[in-house]
C-alpha positions in Angstrom: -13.7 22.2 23.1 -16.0 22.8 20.5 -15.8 22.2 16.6 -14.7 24.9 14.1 -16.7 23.6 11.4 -20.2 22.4 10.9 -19.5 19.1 10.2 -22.0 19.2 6.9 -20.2 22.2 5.3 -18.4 20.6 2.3 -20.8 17.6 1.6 -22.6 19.1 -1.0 -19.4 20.0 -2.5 -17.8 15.9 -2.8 -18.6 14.7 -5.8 -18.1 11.1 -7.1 -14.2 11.4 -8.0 -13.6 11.6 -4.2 -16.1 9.0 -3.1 -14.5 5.6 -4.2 -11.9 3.2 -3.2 -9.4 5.0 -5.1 -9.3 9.3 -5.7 -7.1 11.0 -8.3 -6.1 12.9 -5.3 -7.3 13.1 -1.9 -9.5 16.6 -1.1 -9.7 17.3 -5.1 -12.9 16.2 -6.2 -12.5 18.9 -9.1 -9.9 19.5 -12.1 -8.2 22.3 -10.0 -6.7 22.0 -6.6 -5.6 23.9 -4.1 -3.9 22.8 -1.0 -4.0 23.4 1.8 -7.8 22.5 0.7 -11.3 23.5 1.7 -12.0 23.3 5.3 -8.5 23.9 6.7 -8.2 25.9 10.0 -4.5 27.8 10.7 -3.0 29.0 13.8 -2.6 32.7 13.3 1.2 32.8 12.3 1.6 29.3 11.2 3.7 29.1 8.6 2.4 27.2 5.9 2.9 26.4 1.5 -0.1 27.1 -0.6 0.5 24.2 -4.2 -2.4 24.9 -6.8 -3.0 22.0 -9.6 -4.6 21.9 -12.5 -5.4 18.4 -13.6 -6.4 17.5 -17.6 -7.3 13.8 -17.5 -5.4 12.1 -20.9 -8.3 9.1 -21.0 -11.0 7.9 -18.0 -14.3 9.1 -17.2 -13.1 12.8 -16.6 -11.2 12.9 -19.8 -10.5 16.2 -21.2 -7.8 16.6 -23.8 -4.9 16.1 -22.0 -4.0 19.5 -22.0 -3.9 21.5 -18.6 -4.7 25.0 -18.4 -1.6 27.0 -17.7 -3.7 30.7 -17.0 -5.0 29.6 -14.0 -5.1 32.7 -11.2 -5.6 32.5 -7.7 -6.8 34.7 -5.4 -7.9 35.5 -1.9 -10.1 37.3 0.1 -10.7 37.8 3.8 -14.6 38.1 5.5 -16.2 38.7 2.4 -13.4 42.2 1.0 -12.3 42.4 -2.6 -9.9 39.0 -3.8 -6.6 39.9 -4.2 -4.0 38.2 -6.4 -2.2 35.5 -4.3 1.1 36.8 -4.6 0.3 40.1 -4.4 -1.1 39.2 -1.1 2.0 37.4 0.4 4.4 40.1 -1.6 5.6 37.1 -3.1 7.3 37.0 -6.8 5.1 35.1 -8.7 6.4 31.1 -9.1 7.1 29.5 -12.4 4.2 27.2 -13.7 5.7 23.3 -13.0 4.3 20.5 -15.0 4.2 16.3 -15.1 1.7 13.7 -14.9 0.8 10.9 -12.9 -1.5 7.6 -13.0 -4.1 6.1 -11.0 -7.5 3.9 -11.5 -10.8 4.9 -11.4 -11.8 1.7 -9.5 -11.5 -1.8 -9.1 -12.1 -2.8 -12.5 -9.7 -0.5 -14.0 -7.1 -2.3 -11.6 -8.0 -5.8 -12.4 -7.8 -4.8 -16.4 -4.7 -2.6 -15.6 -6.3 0.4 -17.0 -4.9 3.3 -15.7 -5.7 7.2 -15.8 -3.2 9.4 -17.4 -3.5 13.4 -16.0 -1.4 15.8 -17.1 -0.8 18.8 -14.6 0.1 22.0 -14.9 1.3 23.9 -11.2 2.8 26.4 -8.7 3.3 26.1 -5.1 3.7 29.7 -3.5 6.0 28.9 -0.1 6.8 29.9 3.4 3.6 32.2 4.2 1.4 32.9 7.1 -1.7 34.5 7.9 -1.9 36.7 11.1 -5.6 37.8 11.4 -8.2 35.8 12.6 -11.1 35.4 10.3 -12.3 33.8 7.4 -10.7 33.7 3.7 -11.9 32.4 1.0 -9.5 31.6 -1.9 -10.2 31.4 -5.6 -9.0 29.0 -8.4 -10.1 30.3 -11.4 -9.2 28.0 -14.6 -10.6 26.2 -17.8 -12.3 29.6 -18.9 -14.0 30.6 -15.6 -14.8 27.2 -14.1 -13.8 27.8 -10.5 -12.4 26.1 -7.4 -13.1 28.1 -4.2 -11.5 27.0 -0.3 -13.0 28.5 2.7 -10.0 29.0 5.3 -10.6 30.1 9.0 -7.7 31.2 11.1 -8.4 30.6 14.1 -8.4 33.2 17.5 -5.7 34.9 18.8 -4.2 33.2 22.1 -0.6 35.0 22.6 -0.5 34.5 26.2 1.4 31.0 27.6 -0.6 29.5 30.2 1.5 26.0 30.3 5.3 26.8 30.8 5.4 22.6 29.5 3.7 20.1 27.6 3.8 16.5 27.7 1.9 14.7 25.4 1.6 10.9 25.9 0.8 8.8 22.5 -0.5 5.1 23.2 -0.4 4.1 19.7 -3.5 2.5 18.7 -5.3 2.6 22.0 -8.8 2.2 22.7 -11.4 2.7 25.5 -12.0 -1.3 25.3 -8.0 -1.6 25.3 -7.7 0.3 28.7 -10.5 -1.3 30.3 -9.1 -5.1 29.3 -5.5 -3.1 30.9 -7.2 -2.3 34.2 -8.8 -5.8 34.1 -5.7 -7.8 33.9 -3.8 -5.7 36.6 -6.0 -4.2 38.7 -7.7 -6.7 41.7 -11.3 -6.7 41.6 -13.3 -7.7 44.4 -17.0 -8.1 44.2 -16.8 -6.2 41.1 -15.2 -3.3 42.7 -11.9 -2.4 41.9 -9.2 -1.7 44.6 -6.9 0.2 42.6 -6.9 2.1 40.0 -4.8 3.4 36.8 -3.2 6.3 36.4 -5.0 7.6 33.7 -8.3 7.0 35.6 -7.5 9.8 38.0 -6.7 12.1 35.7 -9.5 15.0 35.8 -11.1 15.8 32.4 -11.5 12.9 29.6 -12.6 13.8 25.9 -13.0 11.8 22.9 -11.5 12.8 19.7 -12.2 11.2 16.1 -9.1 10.6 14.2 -10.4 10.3 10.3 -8.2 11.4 7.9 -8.6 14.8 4.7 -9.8 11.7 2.4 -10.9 8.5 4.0 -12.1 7.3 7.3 -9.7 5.0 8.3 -6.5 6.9 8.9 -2.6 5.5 9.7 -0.5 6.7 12.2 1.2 9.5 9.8 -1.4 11.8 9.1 -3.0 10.8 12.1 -0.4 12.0 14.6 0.3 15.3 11.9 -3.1 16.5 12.8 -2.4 16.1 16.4 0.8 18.1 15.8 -0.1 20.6 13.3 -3.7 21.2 13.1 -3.9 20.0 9.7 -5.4 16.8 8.3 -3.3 15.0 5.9 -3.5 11.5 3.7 -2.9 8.4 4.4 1.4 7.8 4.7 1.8 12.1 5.0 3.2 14.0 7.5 3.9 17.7 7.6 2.3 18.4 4.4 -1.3 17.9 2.1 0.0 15.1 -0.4 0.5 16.6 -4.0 0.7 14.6 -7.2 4.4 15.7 -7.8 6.8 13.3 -8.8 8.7 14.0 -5.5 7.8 13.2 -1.8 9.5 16.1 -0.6 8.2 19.3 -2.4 4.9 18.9 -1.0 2.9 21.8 0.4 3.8 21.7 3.8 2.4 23.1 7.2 4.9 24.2 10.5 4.1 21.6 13.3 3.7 22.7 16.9 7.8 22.0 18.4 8.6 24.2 15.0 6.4 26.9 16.0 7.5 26.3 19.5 10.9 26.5 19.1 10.7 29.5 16.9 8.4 31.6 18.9 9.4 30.9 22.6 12.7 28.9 22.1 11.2 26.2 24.1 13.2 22.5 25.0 12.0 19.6 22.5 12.0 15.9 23.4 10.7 12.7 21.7 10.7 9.7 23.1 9.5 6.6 21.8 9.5 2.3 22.0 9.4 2.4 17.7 12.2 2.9 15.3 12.9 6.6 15.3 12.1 7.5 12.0 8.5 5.4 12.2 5.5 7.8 11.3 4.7 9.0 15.1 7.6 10.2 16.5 9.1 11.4 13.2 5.7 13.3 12.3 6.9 15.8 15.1 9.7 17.2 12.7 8.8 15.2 9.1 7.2 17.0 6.0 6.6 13.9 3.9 3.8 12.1 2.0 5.7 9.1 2.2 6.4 8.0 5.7 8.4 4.9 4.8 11.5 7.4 3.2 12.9 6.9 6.7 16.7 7.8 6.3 15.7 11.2 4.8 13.4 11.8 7.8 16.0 11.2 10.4 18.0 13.7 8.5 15.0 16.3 8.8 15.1 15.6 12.5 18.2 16.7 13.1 18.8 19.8 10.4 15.0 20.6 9.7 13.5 21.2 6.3 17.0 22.0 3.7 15.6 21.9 0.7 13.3 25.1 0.5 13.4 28.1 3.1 11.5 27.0 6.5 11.4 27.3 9.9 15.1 27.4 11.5 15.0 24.3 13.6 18.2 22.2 14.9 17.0 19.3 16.2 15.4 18.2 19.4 16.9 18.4 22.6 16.3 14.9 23.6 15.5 12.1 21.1 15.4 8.3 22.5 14.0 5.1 21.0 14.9 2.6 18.6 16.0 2.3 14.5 19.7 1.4 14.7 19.2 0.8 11.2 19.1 4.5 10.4 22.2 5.6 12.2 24.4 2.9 11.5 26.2 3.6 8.4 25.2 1.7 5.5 22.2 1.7 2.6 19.7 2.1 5.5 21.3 5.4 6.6 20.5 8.4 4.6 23.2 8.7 2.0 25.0 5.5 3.4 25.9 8.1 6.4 27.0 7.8 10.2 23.9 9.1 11.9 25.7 8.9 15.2 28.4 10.7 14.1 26.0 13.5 12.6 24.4 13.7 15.8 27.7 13.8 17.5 28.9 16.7 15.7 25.7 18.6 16.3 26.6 18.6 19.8 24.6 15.4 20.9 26.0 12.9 23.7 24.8 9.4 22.1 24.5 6.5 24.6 23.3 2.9 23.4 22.2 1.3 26.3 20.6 2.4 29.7 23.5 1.9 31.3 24.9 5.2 29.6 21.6 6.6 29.3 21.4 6.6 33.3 25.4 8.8 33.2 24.0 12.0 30.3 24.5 15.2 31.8 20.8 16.8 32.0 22.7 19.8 30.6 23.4 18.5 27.1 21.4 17.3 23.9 21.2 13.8 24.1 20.3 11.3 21.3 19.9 6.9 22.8 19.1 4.7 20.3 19.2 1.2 22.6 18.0 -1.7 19.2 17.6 -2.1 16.0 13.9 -1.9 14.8 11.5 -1.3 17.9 12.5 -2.0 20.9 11.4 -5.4 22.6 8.1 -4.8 24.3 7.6 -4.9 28.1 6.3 -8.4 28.4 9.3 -9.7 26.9 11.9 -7.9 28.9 10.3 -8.3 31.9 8.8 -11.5 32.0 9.6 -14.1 28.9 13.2 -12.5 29.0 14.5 -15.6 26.9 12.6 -13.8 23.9 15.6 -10.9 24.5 18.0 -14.0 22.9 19.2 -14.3 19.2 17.8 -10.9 18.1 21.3 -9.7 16.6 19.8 -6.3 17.6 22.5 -4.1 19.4 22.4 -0.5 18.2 25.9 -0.8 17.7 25.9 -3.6 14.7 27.8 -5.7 16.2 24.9 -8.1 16.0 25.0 -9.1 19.4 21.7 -9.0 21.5 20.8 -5.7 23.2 20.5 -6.4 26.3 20.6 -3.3 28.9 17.6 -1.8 27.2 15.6 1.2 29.1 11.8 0.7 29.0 9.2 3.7 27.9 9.5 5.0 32.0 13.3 5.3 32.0 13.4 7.8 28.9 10.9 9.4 30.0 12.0 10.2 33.2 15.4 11.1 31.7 13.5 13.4 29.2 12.1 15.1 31.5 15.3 15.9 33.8 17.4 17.2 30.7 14.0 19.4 29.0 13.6 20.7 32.4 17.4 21.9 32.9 17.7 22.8 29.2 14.5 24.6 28.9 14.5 26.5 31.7 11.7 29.6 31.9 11.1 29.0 28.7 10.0 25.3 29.6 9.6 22.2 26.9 7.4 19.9 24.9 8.1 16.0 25.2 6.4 13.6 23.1 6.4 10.0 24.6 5.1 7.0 22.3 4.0 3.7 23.3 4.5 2.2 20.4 3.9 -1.5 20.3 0.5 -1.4 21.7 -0.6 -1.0 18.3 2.4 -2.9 16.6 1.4 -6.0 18.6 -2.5 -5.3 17.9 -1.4 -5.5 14.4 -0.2 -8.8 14.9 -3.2 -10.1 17.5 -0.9 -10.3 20.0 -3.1 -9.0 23.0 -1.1 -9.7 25.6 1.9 -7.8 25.0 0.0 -4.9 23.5 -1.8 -4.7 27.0 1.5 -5.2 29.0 2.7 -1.9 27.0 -0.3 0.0 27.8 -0.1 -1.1 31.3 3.8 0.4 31.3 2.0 3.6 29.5 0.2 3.9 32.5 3.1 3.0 34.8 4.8 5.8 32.7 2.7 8.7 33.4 2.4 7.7 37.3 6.1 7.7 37.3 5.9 11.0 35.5 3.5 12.9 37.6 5.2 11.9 40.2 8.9 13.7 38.7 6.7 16.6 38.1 5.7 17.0 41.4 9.4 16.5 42.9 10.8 19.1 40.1 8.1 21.8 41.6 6.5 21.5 37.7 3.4 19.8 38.0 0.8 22.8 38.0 3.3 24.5 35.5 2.7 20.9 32.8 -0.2 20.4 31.2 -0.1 16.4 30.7 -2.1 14.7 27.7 -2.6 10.7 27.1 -4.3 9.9 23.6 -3.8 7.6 21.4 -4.0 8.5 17.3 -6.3 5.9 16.1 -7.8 2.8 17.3 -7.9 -0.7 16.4 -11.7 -3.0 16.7 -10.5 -4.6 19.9 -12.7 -5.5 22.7 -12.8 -8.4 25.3 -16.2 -10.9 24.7 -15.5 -13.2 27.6 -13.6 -15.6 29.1 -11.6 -18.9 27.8 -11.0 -21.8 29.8 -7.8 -23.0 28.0 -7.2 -26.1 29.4 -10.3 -27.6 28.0 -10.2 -25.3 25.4 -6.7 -27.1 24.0 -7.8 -31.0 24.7 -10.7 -30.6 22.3 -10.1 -32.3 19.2 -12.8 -29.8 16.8 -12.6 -26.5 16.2 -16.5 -26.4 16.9 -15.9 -28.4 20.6 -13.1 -26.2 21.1 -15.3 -23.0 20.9 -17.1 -24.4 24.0 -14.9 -23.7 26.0 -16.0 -19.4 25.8 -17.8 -18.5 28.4 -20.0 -15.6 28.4 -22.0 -13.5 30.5 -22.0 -15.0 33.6 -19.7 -17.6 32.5 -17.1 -15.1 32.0 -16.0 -15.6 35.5 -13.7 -12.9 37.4 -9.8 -11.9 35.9 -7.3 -14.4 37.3 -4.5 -12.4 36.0 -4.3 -10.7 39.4 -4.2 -14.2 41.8 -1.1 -16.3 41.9 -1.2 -19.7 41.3 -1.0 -20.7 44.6 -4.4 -18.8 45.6 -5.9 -20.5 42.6 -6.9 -24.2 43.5 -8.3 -24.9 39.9 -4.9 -24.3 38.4 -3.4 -27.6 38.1 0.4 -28.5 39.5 1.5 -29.3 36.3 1.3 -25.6 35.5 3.3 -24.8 38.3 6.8 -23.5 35.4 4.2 -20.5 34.5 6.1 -17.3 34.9 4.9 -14.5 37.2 5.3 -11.1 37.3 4.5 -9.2 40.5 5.3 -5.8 41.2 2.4 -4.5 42.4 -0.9 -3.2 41.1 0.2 -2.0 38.0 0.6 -5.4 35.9 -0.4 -8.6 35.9 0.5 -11.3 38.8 0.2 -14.3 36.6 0.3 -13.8 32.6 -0.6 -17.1 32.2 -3.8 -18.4 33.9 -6.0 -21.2 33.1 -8.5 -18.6 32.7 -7.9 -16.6 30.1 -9.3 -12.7 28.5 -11.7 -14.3 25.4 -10.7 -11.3 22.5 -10.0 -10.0 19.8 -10.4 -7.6 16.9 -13.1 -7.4 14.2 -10.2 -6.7 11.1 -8.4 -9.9 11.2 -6.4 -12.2 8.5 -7.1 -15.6 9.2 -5.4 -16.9 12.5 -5.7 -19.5 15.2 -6.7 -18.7 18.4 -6.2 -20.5 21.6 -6.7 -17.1 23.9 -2.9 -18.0 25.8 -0.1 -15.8 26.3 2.4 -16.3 23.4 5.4 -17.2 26.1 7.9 -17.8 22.7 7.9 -14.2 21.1 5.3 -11.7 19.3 2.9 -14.1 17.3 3.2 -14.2 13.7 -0.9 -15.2 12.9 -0.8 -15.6 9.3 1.4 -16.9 6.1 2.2 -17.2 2.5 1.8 -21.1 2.3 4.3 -22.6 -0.3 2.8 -24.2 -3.4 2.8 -21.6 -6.2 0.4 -19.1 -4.3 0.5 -15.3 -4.6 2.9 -13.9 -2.3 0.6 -11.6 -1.1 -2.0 -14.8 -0.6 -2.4 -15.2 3.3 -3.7 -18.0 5.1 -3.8 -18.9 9.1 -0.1 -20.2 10.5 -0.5 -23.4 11.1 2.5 -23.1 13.8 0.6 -20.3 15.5 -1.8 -21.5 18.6 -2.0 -25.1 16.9 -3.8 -26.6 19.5 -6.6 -23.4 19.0 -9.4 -22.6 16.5 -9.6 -21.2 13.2 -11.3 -18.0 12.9 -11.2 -16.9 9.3 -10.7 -13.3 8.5 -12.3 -10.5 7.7 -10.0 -8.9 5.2 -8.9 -9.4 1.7 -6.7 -12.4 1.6 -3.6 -10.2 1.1 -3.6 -9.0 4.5 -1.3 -10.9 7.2 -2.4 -8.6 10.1 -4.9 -6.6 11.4 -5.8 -2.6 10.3 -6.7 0.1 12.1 -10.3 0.8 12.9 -13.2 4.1 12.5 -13.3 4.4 16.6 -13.0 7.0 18.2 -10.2 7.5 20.6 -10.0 8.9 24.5 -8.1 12.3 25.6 -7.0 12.2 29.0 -5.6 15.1 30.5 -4.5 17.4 34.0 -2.9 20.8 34.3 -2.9 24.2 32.7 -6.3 24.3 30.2 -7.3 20.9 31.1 -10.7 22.0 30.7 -10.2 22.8 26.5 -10.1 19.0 26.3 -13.1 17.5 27.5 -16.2 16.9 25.2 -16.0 15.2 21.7 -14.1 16.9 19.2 -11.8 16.6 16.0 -8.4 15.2 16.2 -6.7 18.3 15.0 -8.8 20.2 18.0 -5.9 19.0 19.9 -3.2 21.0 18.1 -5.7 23.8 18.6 -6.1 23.5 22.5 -1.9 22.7 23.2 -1.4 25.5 20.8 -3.6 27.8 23.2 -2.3 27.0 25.9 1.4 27.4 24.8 0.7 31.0 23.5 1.7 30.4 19.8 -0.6 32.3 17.9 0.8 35.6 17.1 -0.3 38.6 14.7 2.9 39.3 13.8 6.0 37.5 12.9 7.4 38.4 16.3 8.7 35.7 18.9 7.3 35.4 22.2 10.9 35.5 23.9 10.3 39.4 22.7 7.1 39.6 24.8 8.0 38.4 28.2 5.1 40.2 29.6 3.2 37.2 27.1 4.0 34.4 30.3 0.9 34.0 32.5 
């Protein structure tokens, strides 16, 4: 895959509005916008909203009067013919102008002093268009007598024909190359340095790297992140769906069709989303969400189901499948959007709801089926496999009863129940599944390295279970099957930690001997039990084990230990040990009269370890994503458009290819049968 864009293109064009901690608004460095913004490429027939903004700063460095200019015209033109007015062009009735004003600060200082910028804006947002022909256009903002604003567009070739009758696209949240490799270490036997099994995602034929930055900064979150995957459009931090507006309202935002809209619209295709998050969290939701705030959760469940309501969009009525957890937005109450039942809702739209495996296991393949099986995330691998105690007390049934959910699936149960309803539902006309493995970056938020690993590990598991129902279903060369992550996080392993010397140290500095590196690092005793292990004493003898092969860990819990850990940290403790009471919580607000948002190292977390002091500002209680770039495994149909090192919204691009969703028309591809290869 190669890129569409010469990476230098813009640069000349930023100027120092868009350079700083804080932008008056992300991909506007000048007084008039226009989104979607310079540098955006469009599937041919992607439905997309075109906002233009003229901004008239009140006081600040780019004061101007306050007043905006309301005779702004915008125009277009494609490979280098006569502009035409906007409207004119989309035989659209010209919108009304819309006007408010919004705050921000120039800098630091300006936030400290809580001096804030006052811009006025004057708007229109033209809605619901597409471009069919490939080429480039260049639009025009002309305002503020003749000062202009000018985006280069590029809709990208035609690709009509489908070449994968399904996609499945695997999402390890947050995972890294250095993440997978620690994986393999931990479960994989090694002898002699060679390895005598291998994960799933090593045999997979083609690996890429893509970067994940986001339209306006370089560090990117997992909304906008996973919206370029799905739409081909980069967004801002917290967006999904749409480029991020200065509106008063997070839902009339410029938005852009993702791919299971375009999907379902041109070829009718099954949709599935599975995940081990909260439903309405930023990656699974990001699938059917047009948003620049990911956190109005209730609202975005409600998009799932009915699709976009309050302006004309693409017709879409839910996906087929949809499993994970988020009780909290189903269950009626003032986390449910409008206080509503959610099951019910679902229920009505002809969904069978199960909240536990048990029922899960029972769904006809034939129906839509919604499982929500906790409240929040569901518990992570590591804790319903191994430290099942931590299952105990969480008042988390998806019910609200608060009793404990107990019969919860893992990530390989609703996939493989995904899979058998999209492949009866979608028939010929085959399906899309999403399936997120969430808490490998929820618990590398939290330095808890362990369970983040055991998730990736039952990723992995996962897609060998997967390929493996493909095969048995007569689908796997019809599937094209894709493991990414959507950002990363600074993790890597350094060495190893001998913990029981490192624990009957009585100095942090003594303590810190007990790292060993380069040759000290020793080989991974994760994969010996203890009995095989003469140098783990009997006392240790209650550790619990896990054995079920190659694909995890025999021992969580030997004397010799992974030495890790990520470069963005809060202040923590570190002993290097498997955290056999629950998920970690590595930092605090310490009573006294502090600032609540004033974090120091929990003194109840590892207190027989270290203290490492952090490396971000001292309102931080966990670690933040990272500039790295991530890995793109992938077999099937087109494997071959993903390898090399590309752009995150390359992805789109490729699935989008190989699906057969361009078009030059506003035709479906059910119309063009002769359009299946």
């Amino acid at each position: 895959m190669s890129f569409a864009r010469a990476a230098f293109a813009a640069a000349a064009l930023v100027t120092f509005a868009s350079a700083q901690t804080f932008q008056r608004l992300g991909a506007c460095p000048d007084l008039g916008c226009v989104f979607p913004p310079d540098q955006t490429d469009f599937l041919a027939g992607q439905l997309f909203d075109i906002r233009v903004e003229i901004h008239a700063p009140v006081n600040g460095t780019e004061a101007n009067g306050g007043v905006p200019d309301q005779a702004f015209a915008l125009t277009i033109a494609k490979d280098g013919g006569d502009p035409v007015n906007i409207a004119a062009y989309f035989n659209l009735a010209e919108p009304a102008i819309e006007r408010w004003n919004f705050t921000w600060f120039e800098d630091l200082f300006a936030q400290d002093a809580r001096r804030p910028s006052v811009v006025n804006v004057a708007s229109k947002i033209y809605r619901r268009v597409a471009l069919y022909e490939p080429g480039s256009y260049i639009a025009t903002l002309t305002y503020y007598n003749g000062t202009t604003t000018v985006v280069d567009w590029l809709v990208r070739p035609l690709a009509e024909v489908k070449r994968a009758k399904n996609v499945i696209l695997f999402i390890g949240d947050g995972m890294t190359t250095n993440m997978i490799t620690a994986a393999r270490l931990i479960g994989h036997k090694t002898v002699n340095g060679r390895y005598q099994s291998r994960l799933q995602i090593d045999q997979m034929p083609v690996l890429g790297h893509q970067m994940t930055h986001s339209l306006d900064s370089f560090i990117t979150d997992s909304a906008n992140s996973a919206s370029a995957l799905y739409t081909g459009h980069k967004s801002t931090v917290n967006a999904m769906g749409v480029y991020a507006d200065s509106s008063p309202s997070p839902f009339d935002d410029p938005k852009v069709e993702t791919i299971v809209e375009i999907l379902h619209r041109v070829w009718g295709s099954a949709i599935g989303v599975v995940t081990t998050a909260f439903m309405a969290d930023a990656t699974p939701m990001a699938l059917t969400g047009h948003t620049r705030a990911r956190a109005q959760y209730g609202a975005l469940i409600d998009q799932q189901l009915r699709g976009v309501t309050n302006y004309t969009w693409t017709n879409f009525t839910g996906p087929d499948v949809v499993f994970g957890g988020g009780a909290e937005q189903f269950i009626p109450g003032r986390t449910s959007y409008q206080g509503r039942d959610y099951y019910e809702e679902y229920a009505n739209a002809g969904y069978t709801v199960s909240l536990n495996n048990t029922a899960l296991q029972t769904v006809s393949n034939d129906t839509k089926a919604l499982g929500i099986f906790s409240v929040s995330n569901l518990p992570v691998w590591l804790d319903r496999n191994v430290y099942t105690d931590n299952l105990r007390n969480l008042s988390n049934s998806p019910s609200g009863d608060m009793e404990d959910a107990t019969d919860l699936p893992g990530l390989k149960e609703m996939t493989l129940k995904a899979i058998d309803i999209l492949y009866a539902r979608g028939g010929e006309r085959g399906f899309f599944l999403m399936s997120e493995a969430a808490s490998i970056d929820k618990q590398m938020h939290v330095l808890d390295y362990d369970r983040a690993l055991g998730d990736l590990l039952e990723l992995d598991d996962t897609v060998k279970a997967t390929v493996h129902k493909l095969r048995e279903l007569g689908e796997l060369n019809n599937t094209l099957i894709i493991v990414t992550a959507d950002h990363g996080h600074g993790f890597d392993v350094f060495g190893s930690a001998d913990t029981q010397y490192l624990s009957q140290q009585t100095t942090d500095r003594r303590k810190r001997n007990a790292i060993g590196t380069y040759q000290n690092s020793g080989v991974s005793q994760y994969t010996e039990s203890l009995d095989s292990n003469p140098l783990t004493p009997s006392s240790n003898n209650s550790q619990l084990i896990f054995n079920s092969g190659a694909a995890f860990p025999v021992n969580w819990d030997p004397r010799y230990t992974l030495a890790q850990g990520v470069a963005a940290n809060p202040d923590h403790r570190e002993n290097y040990r498997v955290h056999k009471d629950g998920p970690r919580i590595p930092s605090t607000n310490l009573t006294g009269g502090l600032s609540g948002s004033d974090f120091y190292a929990n003194l109840e977390d590892n207190p027989d370890g270290f203290l490492v002091n952090g490396t971000l500002p001292v309102n931080a209680d966990q670690g933040v994503h990272s500039l790295t770039d991530v890995p793109v495994f992938t077999m099937g149909p087109c494997q071959e458009l993903f390898s090399g090192v590309y752009n995150n919204i390359d992805i789109f691009f490729s699935m989008a290819e190989c699906l057969g969703l361009a078009r030059s028309n506003n035709e479906t591809g059910m119309l063009h049968p002769s359009r299946m290869a």
